[in-house]
C-alpha positions as CSV (number, residue, x, y, z in Angstrom):
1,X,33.9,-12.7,42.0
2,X,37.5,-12.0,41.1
3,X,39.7,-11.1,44.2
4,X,40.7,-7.8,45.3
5,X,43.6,-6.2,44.7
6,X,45.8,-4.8,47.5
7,X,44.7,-1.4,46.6
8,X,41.2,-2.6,46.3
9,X,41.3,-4.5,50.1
10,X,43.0,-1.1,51.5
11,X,39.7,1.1,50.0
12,X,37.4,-1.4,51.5
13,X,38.9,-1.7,54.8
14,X,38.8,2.0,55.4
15,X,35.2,2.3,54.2
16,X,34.1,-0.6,56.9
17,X,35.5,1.3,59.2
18,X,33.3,4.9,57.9
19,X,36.6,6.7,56.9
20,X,36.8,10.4,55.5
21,X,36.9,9.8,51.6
22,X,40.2,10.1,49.7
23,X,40.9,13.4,48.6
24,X,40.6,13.7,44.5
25,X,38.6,10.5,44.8
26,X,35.5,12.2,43.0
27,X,37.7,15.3,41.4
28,X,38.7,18.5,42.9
29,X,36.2,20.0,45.4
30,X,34.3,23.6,43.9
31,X,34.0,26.0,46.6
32,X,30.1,26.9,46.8
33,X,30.1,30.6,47.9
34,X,27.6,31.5,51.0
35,X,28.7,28.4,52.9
36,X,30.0,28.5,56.5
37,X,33.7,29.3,56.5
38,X,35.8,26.6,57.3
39,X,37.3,25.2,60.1
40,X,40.9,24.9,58.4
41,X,42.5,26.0,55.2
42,X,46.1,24.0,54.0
43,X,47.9,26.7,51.6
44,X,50.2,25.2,48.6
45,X,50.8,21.3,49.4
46,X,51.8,18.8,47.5
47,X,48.5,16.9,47.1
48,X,48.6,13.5,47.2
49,X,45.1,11.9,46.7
50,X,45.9,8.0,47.2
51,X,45.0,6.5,43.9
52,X,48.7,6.5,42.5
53,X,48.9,9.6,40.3
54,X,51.2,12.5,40.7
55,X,51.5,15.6,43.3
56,X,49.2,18.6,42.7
57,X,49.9,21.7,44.2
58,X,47.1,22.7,45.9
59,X,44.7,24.5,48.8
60,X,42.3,22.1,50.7
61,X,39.8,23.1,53.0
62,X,37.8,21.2,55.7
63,X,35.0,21.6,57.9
64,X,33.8,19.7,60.9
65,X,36.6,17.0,59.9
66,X,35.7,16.9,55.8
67,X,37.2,18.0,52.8
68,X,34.7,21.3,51.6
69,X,36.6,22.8,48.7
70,X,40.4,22.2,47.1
71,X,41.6,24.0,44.1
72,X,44.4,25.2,42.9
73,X,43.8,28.8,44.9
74,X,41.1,29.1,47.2
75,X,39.9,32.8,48.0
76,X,37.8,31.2,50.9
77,X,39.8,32.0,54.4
78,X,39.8,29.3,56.9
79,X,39.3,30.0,61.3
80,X,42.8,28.6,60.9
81,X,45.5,28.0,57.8
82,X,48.6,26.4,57.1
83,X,50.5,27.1,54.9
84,X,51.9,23.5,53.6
85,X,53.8,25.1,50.6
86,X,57.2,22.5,50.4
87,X,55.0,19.5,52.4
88,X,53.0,17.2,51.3
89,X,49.3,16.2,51.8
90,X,47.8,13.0,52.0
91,X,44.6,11.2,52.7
92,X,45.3,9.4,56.2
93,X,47.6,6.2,56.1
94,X,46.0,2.6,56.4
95,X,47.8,0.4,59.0
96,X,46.7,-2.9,57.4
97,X,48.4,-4.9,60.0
98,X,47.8,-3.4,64.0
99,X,47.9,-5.0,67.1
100,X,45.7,-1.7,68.5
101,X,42.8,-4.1,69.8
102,X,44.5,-4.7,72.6
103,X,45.6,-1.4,73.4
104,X,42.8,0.9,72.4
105,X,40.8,0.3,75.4
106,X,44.1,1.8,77.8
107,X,44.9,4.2,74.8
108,X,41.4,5.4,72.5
109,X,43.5,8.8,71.6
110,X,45.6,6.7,69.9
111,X,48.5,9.5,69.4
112,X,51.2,7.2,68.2
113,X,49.2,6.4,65.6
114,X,47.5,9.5,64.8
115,X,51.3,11.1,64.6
116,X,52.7,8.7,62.1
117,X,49.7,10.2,59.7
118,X,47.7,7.0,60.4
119,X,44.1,7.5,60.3
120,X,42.9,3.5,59.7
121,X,44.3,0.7,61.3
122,X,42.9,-3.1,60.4
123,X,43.4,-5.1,63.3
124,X,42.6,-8.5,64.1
125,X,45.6,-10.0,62.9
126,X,47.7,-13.0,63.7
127,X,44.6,-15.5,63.9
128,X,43.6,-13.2,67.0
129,X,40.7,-11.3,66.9
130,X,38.7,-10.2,69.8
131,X,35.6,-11.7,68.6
132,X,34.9,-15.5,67.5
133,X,31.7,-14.9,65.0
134,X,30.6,-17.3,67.9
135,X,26.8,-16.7,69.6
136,X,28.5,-14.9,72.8
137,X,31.0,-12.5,70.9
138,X,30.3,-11.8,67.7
139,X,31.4,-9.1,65.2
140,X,29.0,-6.8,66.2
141,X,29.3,-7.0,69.8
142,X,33.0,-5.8,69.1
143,X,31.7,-3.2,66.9
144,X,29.7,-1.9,70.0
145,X,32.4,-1.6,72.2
146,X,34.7,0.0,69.3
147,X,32.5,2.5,69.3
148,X,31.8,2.6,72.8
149,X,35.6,3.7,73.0
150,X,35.1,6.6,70.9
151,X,38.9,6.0,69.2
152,X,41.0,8.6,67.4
153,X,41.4,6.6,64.4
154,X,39.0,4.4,62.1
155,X,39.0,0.9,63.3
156,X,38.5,-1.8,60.8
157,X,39.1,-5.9,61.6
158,X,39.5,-9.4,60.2
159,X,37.8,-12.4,61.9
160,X,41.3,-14.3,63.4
161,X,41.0,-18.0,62.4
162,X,42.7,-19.2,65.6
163,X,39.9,-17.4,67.7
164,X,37.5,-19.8,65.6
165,X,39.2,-23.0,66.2
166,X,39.7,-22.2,69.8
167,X,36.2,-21.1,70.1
168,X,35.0,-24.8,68.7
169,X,38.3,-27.0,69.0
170,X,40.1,-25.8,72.1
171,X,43.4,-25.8,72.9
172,X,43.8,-29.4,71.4
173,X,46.5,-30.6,68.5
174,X,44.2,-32.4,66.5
175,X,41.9,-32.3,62.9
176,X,38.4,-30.6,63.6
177,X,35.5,-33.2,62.9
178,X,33.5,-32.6,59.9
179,X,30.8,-30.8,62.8
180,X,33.6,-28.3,64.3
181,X,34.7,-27.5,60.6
182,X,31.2,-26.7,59.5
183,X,30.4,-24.8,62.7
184,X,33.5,-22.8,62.4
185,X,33.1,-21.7,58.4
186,X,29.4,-20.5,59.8
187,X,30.8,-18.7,62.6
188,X,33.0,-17.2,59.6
189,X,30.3,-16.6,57.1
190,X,28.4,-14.6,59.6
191,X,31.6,-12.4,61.4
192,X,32.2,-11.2,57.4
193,X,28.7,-10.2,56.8
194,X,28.8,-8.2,59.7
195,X,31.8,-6.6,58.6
196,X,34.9,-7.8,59.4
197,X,37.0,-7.0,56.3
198,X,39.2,-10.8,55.9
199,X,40.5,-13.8,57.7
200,X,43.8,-13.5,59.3
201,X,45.9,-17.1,60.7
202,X,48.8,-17.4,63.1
203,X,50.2,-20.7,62.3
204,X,53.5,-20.3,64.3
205,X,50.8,-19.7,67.7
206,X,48.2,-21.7,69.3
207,X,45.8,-23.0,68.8
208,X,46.1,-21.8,65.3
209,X,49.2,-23.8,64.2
210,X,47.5,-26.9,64.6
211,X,45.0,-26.0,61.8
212,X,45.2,-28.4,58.4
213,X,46.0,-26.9,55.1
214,X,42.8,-27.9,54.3
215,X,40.8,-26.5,57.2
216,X,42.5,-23.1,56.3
217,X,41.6,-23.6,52.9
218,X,37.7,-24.3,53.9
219,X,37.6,-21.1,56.0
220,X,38.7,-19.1,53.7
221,X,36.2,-19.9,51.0
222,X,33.7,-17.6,52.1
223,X,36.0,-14.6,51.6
224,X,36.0,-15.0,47.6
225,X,32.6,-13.9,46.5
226,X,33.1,-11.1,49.0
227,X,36.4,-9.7,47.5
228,X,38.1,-10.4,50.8
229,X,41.6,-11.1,51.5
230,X,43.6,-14.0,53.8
231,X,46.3,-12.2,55.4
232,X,48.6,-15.1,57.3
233,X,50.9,-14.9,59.9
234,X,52.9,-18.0,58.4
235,X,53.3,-21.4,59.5
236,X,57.1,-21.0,59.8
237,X,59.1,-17.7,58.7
238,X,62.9,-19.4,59.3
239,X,63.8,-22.8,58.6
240,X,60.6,-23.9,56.8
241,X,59.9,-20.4,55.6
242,X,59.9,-21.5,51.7
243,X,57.3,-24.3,52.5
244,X,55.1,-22.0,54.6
245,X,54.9,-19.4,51.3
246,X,53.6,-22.4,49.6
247,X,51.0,-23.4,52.1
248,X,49.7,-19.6,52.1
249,X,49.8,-19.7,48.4
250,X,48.1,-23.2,48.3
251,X,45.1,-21.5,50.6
252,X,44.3,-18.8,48.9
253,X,44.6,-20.8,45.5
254,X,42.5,-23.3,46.7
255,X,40.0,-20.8,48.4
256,X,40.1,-18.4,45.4
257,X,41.0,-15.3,47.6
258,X,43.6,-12.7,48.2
259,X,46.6,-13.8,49.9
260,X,48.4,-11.1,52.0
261,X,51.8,-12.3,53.5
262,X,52.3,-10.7,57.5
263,X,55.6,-9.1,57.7
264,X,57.6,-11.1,55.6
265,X,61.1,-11.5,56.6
266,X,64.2,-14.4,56.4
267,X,64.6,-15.0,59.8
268,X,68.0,-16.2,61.1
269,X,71.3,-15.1,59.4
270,X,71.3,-18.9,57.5
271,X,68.1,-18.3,55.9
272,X,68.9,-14.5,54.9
273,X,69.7,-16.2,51.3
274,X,66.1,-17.1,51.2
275,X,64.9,-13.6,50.0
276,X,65.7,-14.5,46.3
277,X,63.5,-17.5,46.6
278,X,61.0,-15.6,48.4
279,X,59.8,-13.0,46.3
280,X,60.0,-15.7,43.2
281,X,57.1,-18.0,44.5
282,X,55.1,-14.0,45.5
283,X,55.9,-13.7,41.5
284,X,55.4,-17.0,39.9
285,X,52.0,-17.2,42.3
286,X,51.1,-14.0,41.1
287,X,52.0,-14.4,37.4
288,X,49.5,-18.0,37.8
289,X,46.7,-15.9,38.9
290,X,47.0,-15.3,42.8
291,X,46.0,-12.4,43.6
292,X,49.5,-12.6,46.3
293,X,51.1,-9.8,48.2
294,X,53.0,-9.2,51.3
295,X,54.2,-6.7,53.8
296,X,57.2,-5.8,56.2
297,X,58.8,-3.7,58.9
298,X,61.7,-1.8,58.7
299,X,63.5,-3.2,61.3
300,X,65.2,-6.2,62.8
301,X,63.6,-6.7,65.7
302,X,60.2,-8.8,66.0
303,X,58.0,-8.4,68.9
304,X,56.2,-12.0,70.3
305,X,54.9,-14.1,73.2
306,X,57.8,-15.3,75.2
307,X,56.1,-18.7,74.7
308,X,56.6,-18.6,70.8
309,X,60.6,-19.7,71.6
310,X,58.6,-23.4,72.6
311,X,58.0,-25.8,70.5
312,X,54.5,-25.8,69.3
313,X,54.1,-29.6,70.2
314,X,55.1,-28.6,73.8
315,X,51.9,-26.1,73.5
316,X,49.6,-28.6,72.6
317,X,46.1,-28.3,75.3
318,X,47.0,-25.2,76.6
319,X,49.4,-23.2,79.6
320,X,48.5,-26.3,82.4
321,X,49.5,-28.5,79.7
322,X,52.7,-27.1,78.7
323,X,53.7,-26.8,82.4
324,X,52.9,-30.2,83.1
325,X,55.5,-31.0,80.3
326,X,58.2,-29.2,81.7
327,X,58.0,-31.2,84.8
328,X,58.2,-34.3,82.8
329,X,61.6,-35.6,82.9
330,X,60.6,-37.5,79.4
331,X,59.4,-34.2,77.5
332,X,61.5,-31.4,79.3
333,X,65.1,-32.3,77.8
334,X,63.4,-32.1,74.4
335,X,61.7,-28.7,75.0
336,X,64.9,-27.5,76.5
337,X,66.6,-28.6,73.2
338,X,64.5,-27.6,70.9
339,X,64.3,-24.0,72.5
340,X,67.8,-23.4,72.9
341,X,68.0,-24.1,68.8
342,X,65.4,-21.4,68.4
343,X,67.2,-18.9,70.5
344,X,70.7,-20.2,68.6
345,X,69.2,-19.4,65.4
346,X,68.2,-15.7,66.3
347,X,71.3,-15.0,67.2
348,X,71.5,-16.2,71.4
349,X,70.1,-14.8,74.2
350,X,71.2,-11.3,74.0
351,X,68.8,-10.8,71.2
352,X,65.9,-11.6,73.5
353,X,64.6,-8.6,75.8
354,X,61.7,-9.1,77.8
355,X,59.5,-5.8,76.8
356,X,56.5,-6.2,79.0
357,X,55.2,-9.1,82.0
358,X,51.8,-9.5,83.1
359,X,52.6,-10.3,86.5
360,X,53.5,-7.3,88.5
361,X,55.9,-9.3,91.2
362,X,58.2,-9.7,87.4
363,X,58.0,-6.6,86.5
364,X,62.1,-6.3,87.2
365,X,62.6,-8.3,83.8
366,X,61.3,-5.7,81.6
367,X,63.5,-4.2,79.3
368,X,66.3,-6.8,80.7
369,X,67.7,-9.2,77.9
C-alpha cells in the first residue's frame, strides 16, 4: 500500500478519533425545508473547507454540533447567528503533535485548545504513549478511559515505541533479543488495529534512545500496509542533528512508511547553519520516494525533562541507576562534563527555567532559571 500523504495522515487521524466531517468535503449542504431550525447560523464567512482550495463566502448552519445546510444565502434563521462577514471559517484545526494525555485527565474541557480553533489533537508522541499494546494496557483500555473523560476535543493517538521497549526491555542499554523484538512488533500490530493512528520514537529519552536503527525499522513495518505514518522525536536535534535526519529517513525507507519529523529545529547557535542542509535531505528523501515531512513551533524555547541535559549513557537502567552514578567518583566528573557542554551549547544556564516539579517541598524552583 503506498504511504499516506501528510494530508492524507491528518484525515485519518481525525476520523479515528469520530471527528465532525470537513465542511465542503461532500459539496455544499442543501437546506431541506420542514426540518428543525438550527441551533446556530454563521452569516457571510470566508469558508474555508480544509482540502486546499480557495475561500467561499458563505452561511453555514449547525445543529446539535453538525453542519445542516451552507449556501451562499441561507433563508433558514438559526436560535442564534453570527454574523462572520470579514472572518473566516474553518473545519477545526488538527494538533498532530500534543502532549494533552497527560493533562486531559486534570483538564477534559480542554479550553486552551478549544481557543486556538483546535478541535483534534494526536497525542502519543515522543515514543510515550499511555498504552503499551501490551496484555495489561492496551489501546483500547486507553480508548475507555478517553472516553470515560468525556474531553472537549477529538482525541486521536500513536502507539509510542519507547512505551514498547520499556514494556519488554526495561530500562536497560542494550539490543532486544530476537524474542523481545518479535513480542514488541505484536504488541504493535495489535495497538494499530485497534486504532492508534502511527508509531511515534523519542530517541534523545529513555528507554527509547537505546533502540537500534534496525529495531525502529522492524516496528515500523506494520504501519505500511495500513497507510500509517512514523513520526520521530530524533535521535539528536544539535550536534548530530544531520545524522539523526538520516536515521529517520533510513526507517521509514526501510519500513516503507510515512516519515513525520517532530519539531524540527537547529539547536544551538553553531548548528543554526544546519537549516540549509536540513531541508535538502526532507527534499532529496522526498524526491527518492519518501513520503518525508516535518513540523515546528514558532518559538525558541523547547519544553523537556530536566533529565534530558544528562547524558543518555548516564540514564542507562533507570532513576536508581543514574543516581548511583552520580555518587560514583569514576562516572560523576564525566556527567558533570558532559552536561555542562549541553547547557554551554544552549546558550548557559539562564536559558534553563524550571516550569513545573513533581515534588511539592521544590515547588520554590518553578519558574526560577
Amino acid at each position: 500500500m503506498t504511504p499516506l500523504s501528510r494530508r492524507a495522515f491528518l484525515v485519518q487521524g481525525t476520523a479515528a478519533a469520530c471527528a465532525v466531517p470537513a465542511m465542503g468535503a461532500v459539496g455544499p449542504f442543501i437546506h431541506v425545508p420542514g426540518r428543525q431550525a438550527p441551533d446556530l447560523v454563521l452569516r457571510g464567512g470566508a469558508v474555508f473547507d480544509g482540502l486546499g482550495g480557495a475561500a467561499r463566502e458563505m452561511d453555514v448552519a449547525m445543529r446539535a454540533g453538525r453542519i445542516t445546510a451552507m449556501a451562499p444565502r441561507l433563508a433558514v434563521r438559526g436560535r442564534e447567528e453570527i454574523d462572520a462577514r470579514g472572518l473566516v471559517v474553518a473545519p477545526g484545526f488538527v494538533d498532530i503533535h500534543s502532549h494533552g494525555d497527560s493533562s486531559l485527565r486534570e483538564d477534559p474541557r480542554a479550553e486552551s485548545v478549544i481557543r486556538q480553533g483546535i478541535t483534534t489533537i494526536v497525542v502519543g508522541a515522543d515514543g510515550s504513549s499511555r498504552f503499551s499494546g501490551a496484555a495489561d494496557r492496551s489501546f483500547s483500555d486507553w480508548e475507555r478511559d478517553v472516553s470515560a473523560m468525556a474531553p472537549a476535543v477529538n482525541v486521536a493517538s500513536m502507539i509510542g515505541l519507547g512505551s514498547v521497549r520499556g514494556a519488554v526491555v526495561g530500562e536497560a542499554d542494550r539490543r532486544a533479543t530476537a524474542d523481545e523484538l518479535a513480542r514488541m512488533v505484536a504488541m504493535v500490530e495489535r495497538a494499530l488495529s485497534e486504532g492508534a493512528c502511527g508509531t511515534s520514537s523519542g530517541l534523545e529519552y529513555t528507554p527509547g534512545a537505546f533502540a537500534t536503527t534496525d529495531e525502529l525499522v522492524a516496528l515500523c513495518r506494520p504501519l505500511a500496509r495500513r497507510g500509517l505514518p512514523y513520526a520521530t522525536h530524533m535521535r539528536n536535534e544539535d550536534d548530530q542533528l544531520l545524522e539523526a535526519i538520516d536515521e529517520s529517513i533510513a526507517v521509514a525507507r526501510g519500513a516503507a512508511c510515512a516519515l513525520q519529523l517532530s519539531h524540527l529545529k537547529q539547536q544551538g547557535t553553531r548548528n543554526w547553519p544546519k537549516l540549509t542542509a536540513s531541508l535538502a535531505r526532507l527534499r532529496d528523501a522526498r524526491a527518492a520516494g519518501v513520503d518525508a515531512w516535518f513540523d515546528v513551533y514558532p518559538y525558541e524555547a523547547y519544553q523537556t525533562g530536566l533529565t534530558n541535559l544528562f547524558p543518555v549513557w548516564a540514564r542507562d537502567g533507570g532513576d536508581a541507576a543514574f543516581l548511583k552514578r552520580l555518587d560514583d567518583s569514576a562516572t560523576a566528573p564525566r556527567i558533570r562534563s558532559e552536561s555542562l557542554s549541553k547547557v554551554e551549547m544552549i546558550g548557559g544556564w539562564d536559558n534553563v527555567q524550571i516550569a513545573r516539579v513533581r515534588n511539592t517541598a521544590d515547588r520554590d524552583a518553578e519558574g526560577q532559571r
